[in-house]
N, C-alpha and C positions, 0 to 999 in steps of 0.2 A: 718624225720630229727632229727639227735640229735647232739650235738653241747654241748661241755665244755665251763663251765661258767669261767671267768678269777675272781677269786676271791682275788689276792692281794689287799692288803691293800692299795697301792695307787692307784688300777682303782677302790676302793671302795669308798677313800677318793674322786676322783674325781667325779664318780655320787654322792654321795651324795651332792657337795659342788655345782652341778651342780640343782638339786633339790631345793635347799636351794634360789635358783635364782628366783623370780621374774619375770624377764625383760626378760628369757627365756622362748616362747610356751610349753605351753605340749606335742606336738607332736613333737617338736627340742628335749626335753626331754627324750620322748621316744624311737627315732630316737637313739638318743646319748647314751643311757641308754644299746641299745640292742649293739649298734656297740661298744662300750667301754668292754661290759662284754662279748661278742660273738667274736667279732674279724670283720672287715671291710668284710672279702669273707661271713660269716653267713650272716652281717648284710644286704649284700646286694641282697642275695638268699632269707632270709626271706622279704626284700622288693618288690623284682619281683615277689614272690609269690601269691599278691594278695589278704591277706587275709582286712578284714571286719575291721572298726576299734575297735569296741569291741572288735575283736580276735589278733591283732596289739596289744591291749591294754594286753591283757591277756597274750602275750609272756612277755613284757616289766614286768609283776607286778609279773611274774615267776620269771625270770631273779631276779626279786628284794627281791622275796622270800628267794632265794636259797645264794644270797651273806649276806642278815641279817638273813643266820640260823634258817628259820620259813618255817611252811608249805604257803602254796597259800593259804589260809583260815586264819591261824592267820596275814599275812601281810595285806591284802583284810582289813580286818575287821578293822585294825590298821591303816590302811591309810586312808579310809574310815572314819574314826575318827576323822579326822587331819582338 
């Protein structure tokens, strides 16, 4: 599978502002995080997919990698943090 990330400024502004939420699950998060940056057909082939959700997890914190310009390693570490 490989799939363009949407990386304008307003589907950035919008995960992030979406993150920033509280009252939002982590998994509606993540959910949002993948279909916002991948497009609705990704997000819904990486959902039928099946995968584990550590590995659900590790798409979403790619994804989030690659729109704040870090590897998967320095974001990980940096969220991780938070």
């Amino acid at each position: 599978m490989n799939y363009k990330v949407d990386e304008r400024k307003n589907t950035v502004f919008k995960i992030m502002e979406m993150w920033e939420n509280d009252e939002v699950s982590e998994l509606k998060k993540l959910d949002k995080t993948i279909e916002l940056a991948l497009g609705k057909e990704a997000y819904k082939e990486i959902d039928e997919a099946g995968f584990s959700i550590n590995d659900y997890k590790t798409v979403a914190m790619a994804v989030m990698a690659i729109i704040s310009g870090q590897s998967i390693e320095e974001f990980e570490s940096r969220f991780h943090e938070q």
